[in-house]
Biopython code that builds the backbone (N, CA, C, O; Angstrom):
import numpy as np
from Bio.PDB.StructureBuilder import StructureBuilder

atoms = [
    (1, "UNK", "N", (0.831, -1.187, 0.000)),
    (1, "UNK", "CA", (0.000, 0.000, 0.000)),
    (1, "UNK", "C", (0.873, 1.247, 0.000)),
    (1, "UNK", "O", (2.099, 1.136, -0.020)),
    (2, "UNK", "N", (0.248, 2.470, 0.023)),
    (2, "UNK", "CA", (0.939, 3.486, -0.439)),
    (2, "UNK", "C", (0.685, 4.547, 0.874)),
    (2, "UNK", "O", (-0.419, 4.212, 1.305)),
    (3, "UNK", "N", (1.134, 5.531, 1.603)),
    (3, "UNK", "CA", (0.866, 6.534, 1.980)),
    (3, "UNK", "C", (0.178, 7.830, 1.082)),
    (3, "UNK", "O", (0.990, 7.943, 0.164)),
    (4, "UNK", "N", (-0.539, 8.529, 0.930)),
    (4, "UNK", "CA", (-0.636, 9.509, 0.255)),
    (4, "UNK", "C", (-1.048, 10.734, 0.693)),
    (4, "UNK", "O", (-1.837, 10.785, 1.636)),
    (5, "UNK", "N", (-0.532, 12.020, 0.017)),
    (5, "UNK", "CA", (-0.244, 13.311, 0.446)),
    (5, "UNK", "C", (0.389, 13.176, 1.989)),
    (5, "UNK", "O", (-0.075, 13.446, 3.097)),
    (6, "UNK", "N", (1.732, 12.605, 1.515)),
    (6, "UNK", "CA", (2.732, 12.789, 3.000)),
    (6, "UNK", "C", (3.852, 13.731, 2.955)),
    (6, "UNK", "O", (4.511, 14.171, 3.896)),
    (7, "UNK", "N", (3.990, 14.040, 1.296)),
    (7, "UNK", "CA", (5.330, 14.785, 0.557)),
    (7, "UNK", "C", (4.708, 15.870, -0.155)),
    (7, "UNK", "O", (3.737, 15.629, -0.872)),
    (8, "UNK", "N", (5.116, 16.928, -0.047)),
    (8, "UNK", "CA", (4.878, 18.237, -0.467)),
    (8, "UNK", "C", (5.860, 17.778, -1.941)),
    (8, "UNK", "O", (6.813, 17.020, -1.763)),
    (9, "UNK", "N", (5.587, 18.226, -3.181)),
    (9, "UNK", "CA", (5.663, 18.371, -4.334)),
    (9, "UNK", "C", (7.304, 18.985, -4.589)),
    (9, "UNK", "O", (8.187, 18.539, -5.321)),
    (10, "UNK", "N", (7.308, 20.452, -3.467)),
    (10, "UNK", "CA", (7.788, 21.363, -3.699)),
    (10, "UNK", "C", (9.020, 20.726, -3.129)),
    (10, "UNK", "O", (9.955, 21.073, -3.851)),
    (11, "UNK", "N", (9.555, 19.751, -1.910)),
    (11, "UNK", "CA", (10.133, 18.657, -1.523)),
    (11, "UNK", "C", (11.029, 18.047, -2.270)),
    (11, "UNK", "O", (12.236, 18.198, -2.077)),
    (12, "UNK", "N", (10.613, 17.406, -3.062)),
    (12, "UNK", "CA", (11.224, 16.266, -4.079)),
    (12, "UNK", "C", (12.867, 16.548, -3.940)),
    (12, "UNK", "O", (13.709, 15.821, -3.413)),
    (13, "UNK", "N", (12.997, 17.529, -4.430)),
    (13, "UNK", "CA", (14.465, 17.710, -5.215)),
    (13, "UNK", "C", (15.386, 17.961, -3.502)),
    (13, "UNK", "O", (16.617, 17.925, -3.495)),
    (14, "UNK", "N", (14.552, 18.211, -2.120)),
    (14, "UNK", "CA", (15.566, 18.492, -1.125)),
    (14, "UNK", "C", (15.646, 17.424, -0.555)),
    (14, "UNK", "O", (16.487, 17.362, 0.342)),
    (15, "UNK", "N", (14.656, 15.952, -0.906)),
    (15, "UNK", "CA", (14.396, 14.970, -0.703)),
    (15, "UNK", "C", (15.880, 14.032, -0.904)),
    (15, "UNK", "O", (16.574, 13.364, -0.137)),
    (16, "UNK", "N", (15.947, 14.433, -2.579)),
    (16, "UNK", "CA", (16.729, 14.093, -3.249)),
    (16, "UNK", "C", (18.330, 13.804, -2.716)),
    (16, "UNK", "O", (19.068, 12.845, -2.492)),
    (17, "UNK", "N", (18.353, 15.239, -2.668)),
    (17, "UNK", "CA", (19.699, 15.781, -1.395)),
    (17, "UNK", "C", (20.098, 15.145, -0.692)),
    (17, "UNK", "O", (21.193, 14.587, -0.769)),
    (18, "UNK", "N", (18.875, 15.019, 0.658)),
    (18, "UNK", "CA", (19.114, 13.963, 1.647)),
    (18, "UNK", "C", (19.374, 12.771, 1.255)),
    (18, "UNK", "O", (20.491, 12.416, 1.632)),
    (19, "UNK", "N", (18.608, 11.708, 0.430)),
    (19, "UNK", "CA", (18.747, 10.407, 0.415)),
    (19, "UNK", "C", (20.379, 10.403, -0.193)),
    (19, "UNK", "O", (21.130, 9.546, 0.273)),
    (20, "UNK", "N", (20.949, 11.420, -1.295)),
    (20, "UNK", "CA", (22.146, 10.702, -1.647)),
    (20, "UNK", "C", (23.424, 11.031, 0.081)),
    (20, "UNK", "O", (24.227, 10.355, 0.725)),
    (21, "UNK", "N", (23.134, 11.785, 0.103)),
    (21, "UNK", "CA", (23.363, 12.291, 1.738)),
    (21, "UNK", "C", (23.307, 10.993, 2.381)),
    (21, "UNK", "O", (23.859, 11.146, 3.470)),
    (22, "UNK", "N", (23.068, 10.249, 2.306)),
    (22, "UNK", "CA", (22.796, 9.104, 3.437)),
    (22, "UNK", "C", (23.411, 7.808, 2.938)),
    (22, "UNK", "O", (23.735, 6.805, 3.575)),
    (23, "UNK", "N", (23.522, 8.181, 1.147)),
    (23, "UNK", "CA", (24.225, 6.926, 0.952)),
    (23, "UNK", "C", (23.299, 6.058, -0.298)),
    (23, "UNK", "O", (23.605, 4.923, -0.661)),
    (24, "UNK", "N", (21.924, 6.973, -0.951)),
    (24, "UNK", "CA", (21.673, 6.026, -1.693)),
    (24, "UNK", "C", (21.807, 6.480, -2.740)),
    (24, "UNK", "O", (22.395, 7.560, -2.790)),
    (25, "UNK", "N", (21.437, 6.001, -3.723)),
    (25, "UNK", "CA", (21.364, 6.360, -5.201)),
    (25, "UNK", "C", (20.419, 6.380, -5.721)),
    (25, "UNK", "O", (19.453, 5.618, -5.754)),
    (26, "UNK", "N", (20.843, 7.996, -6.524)),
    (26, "UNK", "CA", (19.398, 8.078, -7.131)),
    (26, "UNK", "C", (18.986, 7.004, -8.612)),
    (26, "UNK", "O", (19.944, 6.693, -9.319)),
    (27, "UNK", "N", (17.834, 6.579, -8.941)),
    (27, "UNK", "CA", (17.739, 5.725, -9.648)),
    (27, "UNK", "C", (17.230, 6.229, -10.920)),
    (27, "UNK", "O", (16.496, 7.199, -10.735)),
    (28, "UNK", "N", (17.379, 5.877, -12.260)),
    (28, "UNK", "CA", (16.525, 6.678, -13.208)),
    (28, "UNK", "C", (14.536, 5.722, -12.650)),
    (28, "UNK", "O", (14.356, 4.762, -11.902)),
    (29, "UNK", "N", (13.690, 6.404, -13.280)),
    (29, "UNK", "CA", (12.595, 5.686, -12.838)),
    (29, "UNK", "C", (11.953, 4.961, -13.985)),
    (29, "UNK", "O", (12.341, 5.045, -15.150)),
    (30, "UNK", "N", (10.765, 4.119, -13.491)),
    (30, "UNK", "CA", (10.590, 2.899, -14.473)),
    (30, "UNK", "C", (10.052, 3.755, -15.719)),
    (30, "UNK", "O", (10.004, 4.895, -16.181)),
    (31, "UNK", "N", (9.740, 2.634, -15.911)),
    (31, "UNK", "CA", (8.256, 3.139, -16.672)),
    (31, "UNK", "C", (6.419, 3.425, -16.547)),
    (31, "UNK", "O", (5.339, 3.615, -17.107)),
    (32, "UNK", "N", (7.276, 3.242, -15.192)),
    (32, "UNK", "CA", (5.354, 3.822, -14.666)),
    (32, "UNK", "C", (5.259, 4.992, -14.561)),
    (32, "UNK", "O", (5.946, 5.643, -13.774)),
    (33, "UNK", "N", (4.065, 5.669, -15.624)),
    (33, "UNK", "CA", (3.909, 7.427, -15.310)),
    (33, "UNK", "C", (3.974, 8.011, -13.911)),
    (33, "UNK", "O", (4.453, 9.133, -13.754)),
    (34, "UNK", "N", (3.461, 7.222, -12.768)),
    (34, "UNK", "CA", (3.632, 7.807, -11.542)),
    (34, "UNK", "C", (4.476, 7.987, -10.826)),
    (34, "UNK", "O", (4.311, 8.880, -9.995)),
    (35, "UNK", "N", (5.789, 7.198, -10.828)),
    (35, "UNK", "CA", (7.042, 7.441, -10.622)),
    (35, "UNK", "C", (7.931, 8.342, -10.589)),
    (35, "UNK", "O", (8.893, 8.293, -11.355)),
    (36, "UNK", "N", (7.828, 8.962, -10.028)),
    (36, "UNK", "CA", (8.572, 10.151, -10.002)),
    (36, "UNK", "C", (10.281, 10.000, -9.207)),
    (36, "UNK", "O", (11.028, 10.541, -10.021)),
    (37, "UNK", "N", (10.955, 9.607, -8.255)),
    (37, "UNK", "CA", (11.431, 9.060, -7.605)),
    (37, "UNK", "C", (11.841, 7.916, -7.279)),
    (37, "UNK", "O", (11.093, 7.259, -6.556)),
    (38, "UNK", "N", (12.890, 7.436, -7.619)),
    (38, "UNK", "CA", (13.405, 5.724, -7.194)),
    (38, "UNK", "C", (15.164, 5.864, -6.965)),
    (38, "UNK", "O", (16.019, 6.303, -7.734)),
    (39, "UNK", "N", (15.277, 5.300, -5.586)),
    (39, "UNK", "CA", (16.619, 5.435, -4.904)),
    (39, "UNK", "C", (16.895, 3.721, -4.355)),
    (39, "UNK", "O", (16.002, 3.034, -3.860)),
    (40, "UNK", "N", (17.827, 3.415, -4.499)),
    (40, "UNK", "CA", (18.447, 2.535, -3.652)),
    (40, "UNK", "C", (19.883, 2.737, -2.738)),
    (40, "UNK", "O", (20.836, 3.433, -3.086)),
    (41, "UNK", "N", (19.780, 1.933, -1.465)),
    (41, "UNK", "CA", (20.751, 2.013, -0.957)),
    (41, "UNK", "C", (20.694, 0.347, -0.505)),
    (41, "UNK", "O", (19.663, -0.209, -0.127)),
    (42, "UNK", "N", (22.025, -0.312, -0.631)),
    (42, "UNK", "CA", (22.308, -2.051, -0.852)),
    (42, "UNK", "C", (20.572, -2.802, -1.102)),
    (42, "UNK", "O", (20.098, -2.636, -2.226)),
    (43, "UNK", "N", (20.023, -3.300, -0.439)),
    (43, "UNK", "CA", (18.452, -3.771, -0.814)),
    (43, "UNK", "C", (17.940, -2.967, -0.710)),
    (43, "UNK", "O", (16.925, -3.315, -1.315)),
    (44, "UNK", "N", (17.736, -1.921, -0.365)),
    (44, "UNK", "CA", (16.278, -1.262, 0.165)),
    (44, "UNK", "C", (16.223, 0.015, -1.092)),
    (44, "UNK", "O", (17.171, 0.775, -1.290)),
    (45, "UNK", "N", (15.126, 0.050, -1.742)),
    (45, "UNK", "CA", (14.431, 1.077, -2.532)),
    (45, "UNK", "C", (13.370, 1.240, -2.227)),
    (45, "UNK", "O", (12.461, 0.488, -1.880)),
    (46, "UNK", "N", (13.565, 3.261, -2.480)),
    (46, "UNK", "CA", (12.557, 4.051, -2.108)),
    (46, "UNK", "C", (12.272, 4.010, -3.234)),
    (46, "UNK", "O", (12.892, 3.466, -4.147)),
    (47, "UNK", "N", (10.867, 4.844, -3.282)),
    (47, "UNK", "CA", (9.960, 4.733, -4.490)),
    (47, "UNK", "C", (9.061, 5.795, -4.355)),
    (47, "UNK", "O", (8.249, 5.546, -3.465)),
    (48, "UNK", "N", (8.810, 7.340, -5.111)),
    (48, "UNK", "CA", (8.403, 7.732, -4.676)),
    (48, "UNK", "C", (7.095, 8.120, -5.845)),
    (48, "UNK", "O", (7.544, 8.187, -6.989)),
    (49, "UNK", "N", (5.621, 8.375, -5.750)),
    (49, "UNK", "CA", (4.498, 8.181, -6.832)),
    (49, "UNK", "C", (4.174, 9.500, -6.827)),
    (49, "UNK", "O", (4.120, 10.223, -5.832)),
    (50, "UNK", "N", (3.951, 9.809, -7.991)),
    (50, "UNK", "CA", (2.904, 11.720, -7.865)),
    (50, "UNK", "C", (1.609, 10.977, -8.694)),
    (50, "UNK", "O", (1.692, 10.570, -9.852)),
    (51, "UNK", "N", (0.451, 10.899, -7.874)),
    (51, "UNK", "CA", (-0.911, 10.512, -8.696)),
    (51, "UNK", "C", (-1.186, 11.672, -9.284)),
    (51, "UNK", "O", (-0.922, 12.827, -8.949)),
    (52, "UNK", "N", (-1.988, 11.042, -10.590)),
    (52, "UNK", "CA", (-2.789, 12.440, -11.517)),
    (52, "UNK", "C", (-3.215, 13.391, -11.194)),
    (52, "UNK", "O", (-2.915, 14.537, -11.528)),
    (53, "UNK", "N", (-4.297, 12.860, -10.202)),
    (53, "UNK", "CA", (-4.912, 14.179, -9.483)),
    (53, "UNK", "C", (-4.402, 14.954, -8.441)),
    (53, "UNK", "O", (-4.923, 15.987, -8.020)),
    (54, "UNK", "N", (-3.190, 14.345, -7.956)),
    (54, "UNK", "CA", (-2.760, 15.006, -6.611)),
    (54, "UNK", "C", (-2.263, 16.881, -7.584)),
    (54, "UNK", "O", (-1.884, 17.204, -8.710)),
    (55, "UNK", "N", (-2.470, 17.343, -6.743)),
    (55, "UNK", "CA", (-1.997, 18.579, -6.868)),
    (55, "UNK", "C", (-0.986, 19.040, -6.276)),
    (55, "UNK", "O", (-0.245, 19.897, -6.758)),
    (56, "UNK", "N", (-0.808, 18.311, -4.742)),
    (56, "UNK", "CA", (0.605, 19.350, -4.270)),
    (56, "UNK", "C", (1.162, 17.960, -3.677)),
    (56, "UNK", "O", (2.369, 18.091, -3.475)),
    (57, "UNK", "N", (0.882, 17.169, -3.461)),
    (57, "UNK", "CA", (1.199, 15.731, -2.723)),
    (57, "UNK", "C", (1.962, 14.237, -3.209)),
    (57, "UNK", "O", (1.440, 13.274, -3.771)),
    (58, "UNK", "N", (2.840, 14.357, -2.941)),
    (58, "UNK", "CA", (3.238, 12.761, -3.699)),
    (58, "UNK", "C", (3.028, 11.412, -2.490)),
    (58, "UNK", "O", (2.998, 11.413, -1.259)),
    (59, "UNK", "N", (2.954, 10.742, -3.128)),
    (59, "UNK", "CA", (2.885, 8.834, -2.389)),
    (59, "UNK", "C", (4.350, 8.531, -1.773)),
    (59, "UNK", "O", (5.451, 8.938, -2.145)),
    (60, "UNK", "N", (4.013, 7.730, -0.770)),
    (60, "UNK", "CA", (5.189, 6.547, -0.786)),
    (60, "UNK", "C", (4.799, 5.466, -0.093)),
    (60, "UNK", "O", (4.035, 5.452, 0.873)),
    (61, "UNK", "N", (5.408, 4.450, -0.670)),
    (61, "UNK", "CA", (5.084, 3.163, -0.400)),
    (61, "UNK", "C", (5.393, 3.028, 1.633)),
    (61, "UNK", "O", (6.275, 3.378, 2.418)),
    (62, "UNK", "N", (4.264, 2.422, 1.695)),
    (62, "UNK", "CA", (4.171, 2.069, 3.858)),
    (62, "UNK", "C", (5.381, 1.932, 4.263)),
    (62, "UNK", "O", (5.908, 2.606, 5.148)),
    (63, "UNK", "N", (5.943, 0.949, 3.567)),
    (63, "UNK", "CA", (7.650, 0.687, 4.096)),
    (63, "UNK", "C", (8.685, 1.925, 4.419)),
    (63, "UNK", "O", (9.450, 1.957, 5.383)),
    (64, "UNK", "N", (8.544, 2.952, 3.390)),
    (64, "UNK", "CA", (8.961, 4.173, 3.783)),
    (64, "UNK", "C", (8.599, 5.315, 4.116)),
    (64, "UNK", "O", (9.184, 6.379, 3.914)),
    (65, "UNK", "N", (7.189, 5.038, 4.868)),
    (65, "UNK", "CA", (6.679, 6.089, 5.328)),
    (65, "UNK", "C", (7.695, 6.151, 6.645)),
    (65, "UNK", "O", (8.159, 7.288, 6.555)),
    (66, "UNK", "N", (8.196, 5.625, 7.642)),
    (66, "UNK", "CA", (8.990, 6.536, 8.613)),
    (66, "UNK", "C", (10.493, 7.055, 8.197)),
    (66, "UNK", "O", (11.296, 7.607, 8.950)),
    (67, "UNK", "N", (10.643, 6.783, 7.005)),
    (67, "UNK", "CA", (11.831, 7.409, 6.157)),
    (67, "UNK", "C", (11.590, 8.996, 6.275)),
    (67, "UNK", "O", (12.265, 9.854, 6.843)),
    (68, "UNK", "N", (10.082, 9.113, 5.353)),
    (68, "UNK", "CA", (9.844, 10.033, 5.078)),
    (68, "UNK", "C", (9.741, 11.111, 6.399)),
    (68, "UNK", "O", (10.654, 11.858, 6.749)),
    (69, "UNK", "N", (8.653, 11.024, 6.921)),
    (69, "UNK", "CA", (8.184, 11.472, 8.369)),
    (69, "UNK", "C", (9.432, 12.029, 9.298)),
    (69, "UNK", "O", (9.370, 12.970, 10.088)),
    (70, "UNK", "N", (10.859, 11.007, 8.928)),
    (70, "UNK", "CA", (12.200, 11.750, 10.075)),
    (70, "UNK", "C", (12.320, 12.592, 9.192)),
    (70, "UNK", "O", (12.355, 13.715, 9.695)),
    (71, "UNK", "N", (12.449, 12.611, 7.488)),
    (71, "UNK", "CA", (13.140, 13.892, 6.625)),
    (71, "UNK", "C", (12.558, 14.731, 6.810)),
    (71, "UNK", "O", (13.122, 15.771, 7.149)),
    (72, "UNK", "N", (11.220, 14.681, 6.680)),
    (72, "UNK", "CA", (9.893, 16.085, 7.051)),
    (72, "UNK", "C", (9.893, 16.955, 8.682)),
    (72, "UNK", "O", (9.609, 18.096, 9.047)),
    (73, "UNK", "N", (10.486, 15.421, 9.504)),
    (73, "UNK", "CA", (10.697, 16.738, 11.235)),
    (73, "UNK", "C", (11.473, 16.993, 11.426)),
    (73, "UNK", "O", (11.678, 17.938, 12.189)),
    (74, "UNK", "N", (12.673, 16.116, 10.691)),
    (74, "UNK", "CA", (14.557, 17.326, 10.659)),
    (74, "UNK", "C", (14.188, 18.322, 9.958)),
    (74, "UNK", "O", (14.341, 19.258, 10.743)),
    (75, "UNK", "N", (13.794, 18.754, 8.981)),
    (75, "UNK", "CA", (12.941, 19.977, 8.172)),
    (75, "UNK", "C", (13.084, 20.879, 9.166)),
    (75, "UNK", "O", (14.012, 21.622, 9.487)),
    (76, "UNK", "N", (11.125, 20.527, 9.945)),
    (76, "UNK", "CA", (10.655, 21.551, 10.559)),
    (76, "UNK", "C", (12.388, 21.889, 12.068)),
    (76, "UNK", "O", (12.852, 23.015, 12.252)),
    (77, "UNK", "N", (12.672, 21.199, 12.474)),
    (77, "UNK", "CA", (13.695, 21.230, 13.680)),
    (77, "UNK", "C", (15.006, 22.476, 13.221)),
    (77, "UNK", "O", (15.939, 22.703, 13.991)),
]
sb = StructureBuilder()
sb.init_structure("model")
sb.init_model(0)
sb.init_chain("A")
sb.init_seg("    ")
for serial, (resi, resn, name, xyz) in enumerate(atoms, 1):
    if name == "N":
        sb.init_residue(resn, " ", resi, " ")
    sb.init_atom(name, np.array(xyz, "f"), 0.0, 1.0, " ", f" {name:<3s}", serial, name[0])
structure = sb.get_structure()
């Protein structure tokens, strides 16, 4: 399953920052239109979705929702 509207749009690219910051790599993305985002670091890939209709919000898969959630309160901190 997916989280959705957990990532501000405007995000992405400081997102970006951090994850190679930590050690992963950014990935080119598939071929799914919603894909916006795909990183690995040794097994683990992030994956990140912008749905059609979202307007300011992107997805991420459950597994990395507390990925996300520490990048978003080091933010606000």
């Amino acid at each position: 399953m997916a989280t959705r509207a957990l990532l501000h749009k405007n995000k992405l690219k400081e997102l970006k920052i951090r994850l190679e910051k930590q050690g992963y790599m950014i990935l080119a993305t598939s071929k799914n239109p919603y894909e916006v985002l795909r990183a690995r670091k040794d097994k683990d890939t992030v994956i990140i979705y912008c749905k059609l209709a979202a307007r300011e919000h992107l997805s991420v898969m459950d597994k990395d929702y507390e990925l996300i959630r520490r990048f978003i309160k080091q933010r606000v901190n």
